[in-house]
C-alpha positions in Angstrom: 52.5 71.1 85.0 53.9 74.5 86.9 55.9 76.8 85.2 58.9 77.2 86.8 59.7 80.8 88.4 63.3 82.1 86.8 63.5 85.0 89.3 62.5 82.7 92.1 65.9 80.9 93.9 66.8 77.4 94.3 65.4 77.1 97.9 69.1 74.4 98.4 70.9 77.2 96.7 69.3 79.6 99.1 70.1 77.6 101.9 74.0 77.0 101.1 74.0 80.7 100.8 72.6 81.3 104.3 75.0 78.3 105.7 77.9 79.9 104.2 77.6 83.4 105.8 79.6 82.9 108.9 80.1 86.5 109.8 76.4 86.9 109.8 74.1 85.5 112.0 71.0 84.3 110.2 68.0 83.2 112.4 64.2 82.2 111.3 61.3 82.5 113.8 57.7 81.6 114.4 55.3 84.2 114.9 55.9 83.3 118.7 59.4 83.9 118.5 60.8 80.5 118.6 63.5 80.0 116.6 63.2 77.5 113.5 66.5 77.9 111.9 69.6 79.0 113.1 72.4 79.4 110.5 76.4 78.5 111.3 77.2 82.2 111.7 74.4 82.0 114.5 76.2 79.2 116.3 79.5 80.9 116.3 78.1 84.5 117.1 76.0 83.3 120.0 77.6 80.3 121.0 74.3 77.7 120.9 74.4 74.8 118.1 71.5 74.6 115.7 70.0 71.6 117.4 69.9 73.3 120.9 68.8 77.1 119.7 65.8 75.4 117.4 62.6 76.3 119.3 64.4 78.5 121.9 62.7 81.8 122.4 64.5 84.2 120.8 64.2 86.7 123.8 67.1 84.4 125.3 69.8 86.7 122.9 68.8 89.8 124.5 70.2 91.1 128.1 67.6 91.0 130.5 67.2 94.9 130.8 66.1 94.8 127.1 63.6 91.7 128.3 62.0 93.9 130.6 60.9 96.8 128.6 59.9 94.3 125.7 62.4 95.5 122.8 61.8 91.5 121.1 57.9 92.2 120.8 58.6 95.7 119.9 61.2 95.0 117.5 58.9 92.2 115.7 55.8 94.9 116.0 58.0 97.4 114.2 58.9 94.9 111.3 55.2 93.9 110.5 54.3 97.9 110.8 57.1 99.1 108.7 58.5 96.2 106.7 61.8 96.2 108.8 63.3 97.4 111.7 66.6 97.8 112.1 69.1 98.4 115.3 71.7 98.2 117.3 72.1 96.9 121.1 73.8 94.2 123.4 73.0 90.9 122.6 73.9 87.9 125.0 75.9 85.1 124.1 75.0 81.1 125.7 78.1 81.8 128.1 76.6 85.5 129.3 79.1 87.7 127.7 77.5 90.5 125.6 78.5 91.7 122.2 77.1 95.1 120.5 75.5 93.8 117.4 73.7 95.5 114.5 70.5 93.5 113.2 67.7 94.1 110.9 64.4 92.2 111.6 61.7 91.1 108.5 58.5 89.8 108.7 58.3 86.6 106.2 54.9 86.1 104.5 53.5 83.1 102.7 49.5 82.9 102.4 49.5 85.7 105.3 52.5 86.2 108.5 54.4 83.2 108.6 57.1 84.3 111.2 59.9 86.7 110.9 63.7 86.5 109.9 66.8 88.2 111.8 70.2 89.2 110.8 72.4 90.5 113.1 76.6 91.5 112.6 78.9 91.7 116.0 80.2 95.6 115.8 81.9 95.6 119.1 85.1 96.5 117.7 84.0 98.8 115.1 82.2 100.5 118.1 85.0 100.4 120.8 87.2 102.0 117.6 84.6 105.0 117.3 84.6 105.7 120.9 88.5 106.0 121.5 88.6 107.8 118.6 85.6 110.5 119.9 87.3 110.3 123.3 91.0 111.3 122.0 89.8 114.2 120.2 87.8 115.3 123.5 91.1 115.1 125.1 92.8 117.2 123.0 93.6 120.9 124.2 92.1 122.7 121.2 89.6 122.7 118.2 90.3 119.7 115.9 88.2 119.4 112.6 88.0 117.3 109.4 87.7 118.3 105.9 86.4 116.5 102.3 89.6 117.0 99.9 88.6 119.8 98.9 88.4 121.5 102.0 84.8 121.4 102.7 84.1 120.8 106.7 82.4 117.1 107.7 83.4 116.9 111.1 84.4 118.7 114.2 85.3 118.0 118.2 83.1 119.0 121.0 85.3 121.8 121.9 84.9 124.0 118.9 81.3 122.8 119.1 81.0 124.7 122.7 83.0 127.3 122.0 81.5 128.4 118.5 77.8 127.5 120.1 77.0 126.2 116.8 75.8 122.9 116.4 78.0 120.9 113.8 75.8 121.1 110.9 76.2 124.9 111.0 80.0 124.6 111.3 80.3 122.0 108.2 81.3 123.2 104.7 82.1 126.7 104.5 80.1 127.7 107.3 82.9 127.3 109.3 84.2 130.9 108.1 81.2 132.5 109.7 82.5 132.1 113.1 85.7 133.8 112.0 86.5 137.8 112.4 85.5 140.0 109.0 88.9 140.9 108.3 90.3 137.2 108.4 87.7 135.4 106.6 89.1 136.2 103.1 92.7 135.4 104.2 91.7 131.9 105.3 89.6 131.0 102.0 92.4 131.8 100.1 95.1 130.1 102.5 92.4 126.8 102.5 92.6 127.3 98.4 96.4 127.3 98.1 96.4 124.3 100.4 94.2 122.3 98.3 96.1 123.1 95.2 99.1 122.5 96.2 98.8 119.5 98.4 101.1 120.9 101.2 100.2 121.5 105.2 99.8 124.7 106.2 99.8 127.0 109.7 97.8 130.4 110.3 96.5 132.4 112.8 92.9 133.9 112.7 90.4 135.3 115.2 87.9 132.7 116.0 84.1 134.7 117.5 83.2 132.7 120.8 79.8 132.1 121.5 79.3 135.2 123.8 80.7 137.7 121.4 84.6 137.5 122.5 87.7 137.2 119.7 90.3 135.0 120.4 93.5 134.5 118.4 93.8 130.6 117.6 97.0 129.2 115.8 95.6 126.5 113.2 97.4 124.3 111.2 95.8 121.3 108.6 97.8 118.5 107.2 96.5 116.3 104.1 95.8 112.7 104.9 97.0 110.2 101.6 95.8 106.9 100.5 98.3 103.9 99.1 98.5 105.9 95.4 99.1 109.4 97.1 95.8 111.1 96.3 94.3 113.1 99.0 91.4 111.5 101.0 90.6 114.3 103.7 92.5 117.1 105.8 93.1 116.9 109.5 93.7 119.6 111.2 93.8 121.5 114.8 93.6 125.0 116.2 95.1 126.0 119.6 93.9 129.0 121.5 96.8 131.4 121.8 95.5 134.3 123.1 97.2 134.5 126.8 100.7 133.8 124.6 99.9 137.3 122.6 98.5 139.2 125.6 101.9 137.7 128.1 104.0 139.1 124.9 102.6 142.5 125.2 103.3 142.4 129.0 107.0 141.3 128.7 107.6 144.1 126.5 105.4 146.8 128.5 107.9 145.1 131.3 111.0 145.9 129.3 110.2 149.3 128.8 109.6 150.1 132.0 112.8 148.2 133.3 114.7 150.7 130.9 113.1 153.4 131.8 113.8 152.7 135.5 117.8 151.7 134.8 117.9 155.3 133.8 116.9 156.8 137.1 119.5 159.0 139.2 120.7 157.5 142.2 117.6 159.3 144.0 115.0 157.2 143.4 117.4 154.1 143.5 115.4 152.6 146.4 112.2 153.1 145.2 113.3 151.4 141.8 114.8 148.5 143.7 111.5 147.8 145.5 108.8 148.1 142.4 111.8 146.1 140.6 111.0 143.2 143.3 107.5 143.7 142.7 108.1 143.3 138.9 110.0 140.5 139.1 107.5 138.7 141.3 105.1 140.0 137.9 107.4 138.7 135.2 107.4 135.0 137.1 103.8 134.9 136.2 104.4 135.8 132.6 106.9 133.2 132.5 104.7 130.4 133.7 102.6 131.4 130.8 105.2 131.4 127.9 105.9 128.2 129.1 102.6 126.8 128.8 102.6 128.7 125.0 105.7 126.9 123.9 103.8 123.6 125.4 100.5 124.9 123.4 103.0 125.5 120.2 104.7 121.8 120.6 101.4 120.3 121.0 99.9 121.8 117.6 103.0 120.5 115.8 102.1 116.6 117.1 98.3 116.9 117.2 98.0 115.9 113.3 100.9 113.4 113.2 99.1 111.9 116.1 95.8 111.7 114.7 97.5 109.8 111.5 99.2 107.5 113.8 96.6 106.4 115.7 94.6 105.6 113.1 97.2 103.5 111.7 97.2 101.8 115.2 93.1 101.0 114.8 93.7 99.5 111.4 96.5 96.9 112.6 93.9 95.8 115.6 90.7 95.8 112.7 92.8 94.0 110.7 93.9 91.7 113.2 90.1 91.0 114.4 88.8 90.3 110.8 91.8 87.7 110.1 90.9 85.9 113.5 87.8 85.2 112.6 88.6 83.2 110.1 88.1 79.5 111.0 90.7 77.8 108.9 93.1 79.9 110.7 96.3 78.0 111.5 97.5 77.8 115.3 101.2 79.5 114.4 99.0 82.6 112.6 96.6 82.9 114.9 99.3 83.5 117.8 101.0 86.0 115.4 98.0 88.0 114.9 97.5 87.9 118.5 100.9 89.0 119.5 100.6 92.3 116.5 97.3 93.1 118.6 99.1 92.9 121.8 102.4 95.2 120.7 100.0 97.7 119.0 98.1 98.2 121.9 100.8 98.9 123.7 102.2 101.3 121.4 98.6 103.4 121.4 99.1 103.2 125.2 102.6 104.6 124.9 101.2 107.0 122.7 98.3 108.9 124.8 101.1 108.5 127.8 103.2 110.6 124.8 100.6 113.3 124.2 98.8 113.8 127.7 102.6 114.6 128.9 103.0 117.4 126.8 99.8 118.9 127.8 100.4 119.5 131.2 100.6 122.4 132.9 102.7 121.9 136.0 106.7 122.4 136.0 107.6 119.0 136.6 110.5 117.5 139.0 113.6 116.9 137.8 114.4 112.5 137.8 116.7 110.2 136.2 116.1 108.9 132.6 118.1 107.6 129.5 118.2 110.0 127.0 119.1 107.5 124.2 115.6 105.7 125.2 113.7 109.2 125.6 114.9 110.5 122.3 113.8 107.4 120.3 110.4 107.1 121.6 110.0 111.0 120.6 111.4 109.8 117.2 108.6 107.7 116.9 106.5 110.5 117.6 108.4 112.8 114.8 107.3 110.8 112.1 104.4 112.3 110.7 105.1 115.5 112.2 108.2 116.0 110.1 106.5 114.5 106.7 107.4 111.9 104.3 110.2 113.8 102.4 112.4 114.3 105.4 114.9 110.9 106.4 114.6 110.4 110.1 117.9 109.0 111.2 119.0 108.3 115.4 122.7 107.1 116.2 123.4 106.3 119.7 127.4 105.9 120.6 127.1 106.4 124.3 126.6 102.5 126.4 125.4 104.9 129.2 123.1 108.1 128.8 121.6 109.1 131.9 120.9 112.3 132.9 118.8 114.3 135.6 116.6 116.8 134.1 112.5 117.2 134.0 111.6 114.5 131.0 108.5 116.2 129.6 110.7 119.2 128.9 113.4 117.4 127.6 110.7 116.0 125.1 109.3 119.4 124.6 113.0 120.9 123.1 114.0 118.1 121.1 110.6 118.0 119.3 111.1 122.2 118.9 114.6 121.3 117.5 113.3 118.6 115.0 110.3 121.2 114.2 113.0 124.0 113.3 115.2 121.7 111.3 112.2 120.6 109.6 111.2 124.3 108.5 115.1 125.3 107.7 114.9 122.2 105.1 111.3 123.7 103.4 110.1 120.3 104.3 112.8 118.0 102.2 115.9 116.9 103.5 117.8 114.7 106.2 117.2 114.8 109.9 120.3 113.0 111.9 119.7 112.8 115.9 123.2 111.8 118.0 123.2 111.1 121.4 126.6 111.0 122.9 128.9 111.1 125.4 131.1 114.5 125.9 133.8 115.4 128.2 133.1 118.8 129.0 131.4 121.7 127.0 133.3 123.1 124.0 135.8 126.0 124.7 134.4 128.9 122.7 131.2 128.6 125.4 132.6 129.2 129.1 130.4 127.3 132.0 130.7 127.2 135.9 129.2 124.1 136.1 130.7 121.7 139.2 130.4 118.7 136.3 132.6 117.9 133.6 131.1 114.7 132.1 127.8 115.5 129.5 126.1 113.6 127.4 124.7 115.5 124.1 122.5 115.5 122.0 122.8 117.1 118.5 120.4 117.7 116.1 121.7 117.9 112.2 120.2 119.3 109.4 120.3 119.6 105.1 118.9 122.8 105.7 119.7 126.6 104.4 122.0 127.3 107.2 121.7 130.5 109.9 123.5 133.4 108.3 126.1 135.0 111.2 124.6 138.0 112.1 121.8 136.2 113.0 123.3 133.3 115.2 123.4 135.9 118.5 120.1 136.4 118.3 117.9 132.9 117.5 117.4 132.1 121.6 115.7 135.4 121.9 111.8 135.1 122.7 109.5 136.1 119.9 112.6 136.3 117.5 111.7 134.3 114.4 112.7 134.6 110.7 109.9 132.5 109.3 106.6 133.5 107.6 104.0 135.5 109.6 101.7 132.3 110.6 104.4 129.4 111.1 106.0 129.9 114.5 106.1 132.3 116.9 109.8 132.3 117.8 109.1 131.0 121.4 111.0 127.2 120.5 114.5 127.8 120.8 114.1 130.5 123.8 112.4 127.2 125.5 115.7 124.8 124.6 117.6 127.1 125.7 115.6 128.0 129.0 115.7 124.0 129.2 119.4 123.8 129.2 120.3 126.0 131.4 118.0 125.8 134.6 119.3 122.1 133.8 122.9 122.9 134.2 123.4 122.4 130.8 123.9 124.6 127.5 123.4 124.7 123.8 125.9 124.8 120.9 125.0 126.0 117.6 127.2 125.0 114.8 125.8 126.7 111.0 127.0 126.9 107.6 124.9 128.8 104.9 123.9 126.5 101.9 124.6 123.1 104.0 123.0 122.8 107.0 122.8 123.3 110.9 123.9 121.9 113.8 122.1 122.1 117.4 123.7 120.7 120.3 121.7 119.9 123.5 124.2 119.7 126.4 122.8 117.8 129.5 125.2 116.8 132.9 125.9 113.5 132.9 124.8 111.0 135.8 126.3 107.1 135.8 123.7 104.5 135.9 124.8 103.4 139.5 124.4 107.3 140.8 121.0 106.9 140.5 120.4 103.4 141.3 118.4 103.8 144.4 116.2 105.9 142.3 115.5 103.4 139.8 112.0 101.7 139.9 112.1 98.4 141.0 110.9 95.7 138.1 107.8 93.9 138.8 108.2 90.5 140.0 106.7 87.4 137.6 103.1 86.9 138.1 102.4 83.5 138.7 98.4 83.6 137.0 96.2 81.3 139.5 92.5 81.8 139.4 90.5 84.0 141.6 87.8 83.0 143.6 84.5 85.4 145.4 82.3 87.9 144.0 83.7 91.2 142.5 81.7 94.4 142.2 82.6 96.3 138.7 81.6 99.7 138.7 82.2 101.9 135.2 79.9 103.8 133.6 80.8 103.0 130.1 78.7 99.9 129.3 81.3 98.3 126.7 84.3 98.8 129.4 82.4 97.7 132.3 81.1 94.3 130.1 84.4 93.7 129.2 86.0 93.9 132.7 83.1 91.4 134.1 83.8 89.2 131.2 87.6 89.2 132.3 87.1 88.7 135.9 85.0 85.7 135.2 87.8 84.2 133.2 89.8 84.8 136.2 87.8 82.9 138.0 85.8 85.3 139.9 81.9 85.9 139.8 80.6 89.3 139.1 78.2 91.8 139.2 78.3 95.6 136.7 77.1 98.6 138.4 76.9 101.8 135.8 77.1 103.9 138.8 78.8 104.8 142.2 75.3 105.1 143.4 74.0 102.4 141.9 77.1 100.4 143.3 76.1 101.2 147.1 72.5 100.6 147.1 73.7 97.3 145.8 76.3 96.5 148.7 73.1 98.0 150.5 70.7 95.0 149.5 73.2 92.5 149.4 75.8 93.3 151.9 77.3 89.6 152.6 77.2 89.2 148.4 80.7 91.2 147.9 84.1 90.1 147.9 85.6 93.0 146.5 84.7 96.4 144.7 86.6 97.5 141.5 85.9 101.1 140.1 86.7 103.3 137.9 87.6 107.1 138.9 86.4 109.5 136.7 82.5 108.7 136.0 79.3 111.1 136.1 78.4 112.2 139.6 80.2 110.3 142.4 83.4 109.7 141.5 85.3 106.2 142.3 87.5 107.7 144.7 84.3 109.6 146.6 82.6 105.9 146.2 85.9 104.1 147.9 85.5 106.3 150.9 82.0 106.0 151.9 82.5 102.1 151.4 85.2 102.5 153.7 83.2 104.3 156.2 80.1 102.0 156.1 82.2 98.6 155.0 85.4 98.6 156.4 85.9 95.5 156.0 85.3 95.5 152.0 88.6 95.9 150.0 88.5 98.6 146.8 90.5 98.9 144.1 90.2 102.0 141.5 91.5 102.0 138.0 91.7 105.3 135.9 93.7 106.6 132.6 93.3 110.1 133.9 96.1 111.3 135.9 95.9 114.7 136.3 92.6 113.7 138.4 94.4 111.4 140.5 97.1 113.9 140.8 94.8 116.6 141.6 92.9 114.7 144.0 94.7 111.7 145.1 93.9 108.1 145.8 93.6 108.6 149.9 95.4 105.2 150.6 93.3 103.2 148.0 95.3 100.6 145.4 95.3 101.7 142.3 95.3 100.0 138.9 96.6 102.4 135.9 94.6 101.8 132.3 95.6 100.5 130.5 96.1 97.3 132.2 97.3 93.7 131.4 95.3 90.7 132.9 98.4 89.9 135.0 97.8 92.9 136.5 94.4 93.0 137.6 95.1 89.7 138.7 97.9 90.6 141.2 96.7 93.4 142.4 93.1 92.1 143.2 94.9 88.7 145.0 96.9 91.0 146.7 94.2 93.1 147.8 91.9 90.3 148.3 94.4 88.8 150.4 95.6 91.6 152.4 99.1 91.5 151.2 99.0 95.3 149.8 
């Protein structure tokens, strides 16, 4: 009689153990490669029941480009060679949509190669995650890096990458402090060591070596990033080139100098002042444009952490939400409430890039019409992290109408410089009141010529230390600043200022040492109905009907351009995915009478979408193109030339109007 094995499993409690993982997609083959047993995570992954995927060839799972160049033989070759093989790569579901999956392939033995087993895991979202979150920090204007708790470098963006010419495992730990000048490296270890004892963020300035030799001053600040008990789990942090702020400082005050020295010419050289004074001024509106983009610069270094924190907290509501959707026992009611949390955090990461790639711009916007109560909460929003957990955010609103006319991104720009100096005057701790309100004229101790007497204002109150007297006169000044050497350069409230009064507005300070400060942001007021014909007209309801024809997706990024196909065929439509604008027209080349309609994306390698849009239009008239982009300073820079356009992100409402109406001719 056999001795039985006690290491050995319960082949029925090895089977109920394969049957019950249902996020995992178990799946037996022969040595062939057709199936002979496919596992209920299998049949929900891929979509085929057990009794239709047993002797199917397992090839069917894999898209048809991987078919071609034999990645199922190779993968099973690589198993038998080195025990396993393990990857990731599309997979095809029984209805054609793809997935990215991670699998790991083993040969199974028994008396010699009996066949082979394969798990695979759908990543898709995990991936989708990773690639935002590499493509936000490419946005960013600056060097943004990572740090262990302690301080020790793990990651870094492809800008300080380029611009160090150092790979990034010879930027990670210490190494980092190589790139930086001599005389600053010792200065930074020991501000990076205070940091890490004490928990708290800090801001520096240190001369950063680019990769041809040249020293530019960058303005760097690291916040801590907490778990749920408080206990640091990494530092995240950013560094903004500020060079062309210090070298358009030197120039203002060479400028000032010489102005002085000119004002104290006799009246015989009058003229000539007058016309090198023209000459200077036309000098001085350069410099301007430049502190301009260094307050945007400073603003932008205050958010960039903050941002990072809340983004990330976005991610982990949509992870979250994925995981708990999986689940099959799932009830109806909490299924649509996970659905709907997706849906409004989407939105709000939408809102948020629409937030940050505002303030990066470079241009002096127009003036337009906007509610200050609306544009001063979704700033607030923004404030959050920026201000830190210790200071009480708190926005009353007493005015029923608060429109003004002014340029928004600028508006955004002073009240986050407002919050930022409240925040410093309270050392970090402390309450942070924001009023918006209506005010019938400016207060009497600060004479105006302005034609209107109706504002609406918004005031900024602090806990803080208060602005000693002698020193009121003189906080709107550029470059004055009473903080530390590192954490501000005295350029915010010279923006506000600036803000308010090319606005037709002004500022009120109100200060009391030991209790607190008060800033007032004065703005002309203009009624709701002023404006009205200014006002953007809301959508209409989109009644959702199917689609019908053949749609040509064109988008380089594979897990974008699957998706949109995937959509569109839900819609009704059928489709075909070009990765290219080249690849698109040799396509509408061999097939021309296949094509309905052509939907592209704008920025992608090469030939752009909008290039691609034209030369359809030249050799296919009669073929309708839509383009869809998230970039616009690309569209603004080079403009659609006629063609619809579809802003990312979009609903499917959306893309369903605006290809009917296209389609149809009605747009």
């Amino acid at each position: 009689m056999p001795v039985p094995n006690p290491n050995r499993l319960d082949p029925e409690l090895a089977r109920h153990i394969v049957e019950s993982a249902v996020d995992f997609a178990i799946i037996t083959t022969a040595i062939d490669g057709r199936v002979t047993s496919w596992n209920a995570g299998a049949e929900k992954l891929f979509g085929w029941q057990a009794a239709e995927a047993i002797g199917m060839d397992l090839a069917e799972i894999f898209t048809p480009e991987d078919r071609e160049t034999g990645a199922p033989e190779h993968e099973m070759t690589r198993a038998v060679d080195e025990g396993r093989g393990i990857d990731e790569r599309w997979h095809v579901r029984r209805d054609g949509s793809r997935f990215w999956g991670s699998g790991l392939v083993m040969p199974l033995h028994g008396g010699g190669l009996r066949g082979f087993v394969k798990i695979i895991r759908d990543r898709t979202a995990e991936r989708d995650a990773e690639r935002r979150y590499h493509a936000m920090t490419a946005a960013l204007p600056g060097f943004v890096f990572v740090t262990d708790p302690d301080g020790a470098n793990t990651e870094t963006n492809e800008q300080f990458r380029a611009y160090a010419g150092r790979s990034e495992a010879e930027l990670n730990g210490n190494r980092w402090l190589e790139v930086l000048h001599p005389d600053d490296r010792a200065r930074a270890a020991e501000i990076w060591a205070t940091a890490v004892e004490t928990g708290a963020p800090y801001e520096a300035r240190y001369r950063f070596r680019r990769h041809d030799g040249e020293y530019r001053c960058f303005a760097c600040r690291g916040v801590p990033d907490r778990d749920e008990a408080g206990r640091i789990t990494r530092w995240l942090g950013t560094c903004i080139d500020v060079e062309n702020e210090a070298r358009a400082r030197a120039a203002i005050e060479r400028l000032a100098v010489s102005l002085e020295h000119r004002a104290t010419r006799s009246d015989a050289d009058l003229n000539t002042a007058v016309e090198n004074l023209e000459n200077e001024i036309a000098e001085r509106a350069k410099i301007e444009d430049a502190l301009r983009q260094a307050q945007k610069m400073e603003a932008i270094g205050q958010l960039t952490g903050g941002v990072a924190h809340d983004f990330n907290n976005l991610l982990t509501i949509i992870r979250s939400g994925v995981d708990l959707l999986r689940r099959r026992e799932l009830p109806a009611e909490k299924r649509r409430q996970y659905i709907d949390a997706i849906s409004d955090t989407v939105d709000r990461a939408a809102a948020l890039t629409r937030q940050l790639l505002a303030f990066a711009r470079r241009q002096l916007l127009q003036p337009e019409l906007f509610d200050a109560d609306q544009r001063v909460r979704q700033i607030a929003s923004l404030m959050t992290a920026t201000l830190g957990s210790r200071i009480r955010l708190q926005v009353e609103v007493t005015c029923a109408d608060c429109t003004v006319r002014a340029d928004p991104n600028q508006f955004d720009t002073a009240v986050l410089n407002l919050a930022v100096n409240a925040r410093d005057a309270m050392d970090g701790e402390g309450e942070l009141t924001i009023r918006v309100a209506f005010a019938s004229g400016l207060p009497s101790r600060r004479g105006h010529a302005f034609e209107a007497s109706d504002f609406i204002a918004v005031s900024m109150t602090d806990t803080g230390t208060g602005i000693e007297p002698d020193r009121i006169g003189r906080i709107f000044e550029p470059f004055y600043t009473t903080k530390d050497v590192g954490r501000g350069t005295g350029l915010g409230l010279s923006q506000v200022i600036g803000f308010a009064k090319q606005s037709g507005g002004d500022v009120v300070v109100d200060s009391e040492v030991g209790r607190g400060t008060t800033f007032t942001l004065y703005l002309p007021h203009m009624r709701a109905e002023q404006g009205a014909g200014e006002a953007a007209t809301p959508a209409a309801a989109v009644e959702f009907t199917p689609g019908k024809g053949c749609v040509l997706v064109v988008e380089d990024n594979e897990a974008v351009g699957g998706f949109a196909a995937k959509l569109l065929e839900d819609l009704g439509y059928t489709t075909r995915w070009a990765e290219s604008a080249q690849a698109a027209l040799d396509l509408v080349a061999e097939q021309p009478d296949r094509f309905d309609l052509v939907f592209s994306d704008v920025v992608m390698p090469g030939m752009g979408g909008v290039e691609l849009a034209q030369r359809l239009r030249e050799e296919r008239p009669d073929l309708p193109v839509v383009l869809t982009s998230g970039y616009a300073h690309v569209l603004a820079e080079e403009g659609t030339h006629g063609f619809r356009l579809l802003h990312k992100p979009y609903s499917v409402e959306a893309l369903s109007r605006v290809l009917r109406q296209v389609a149809d001719g009605s747009d």
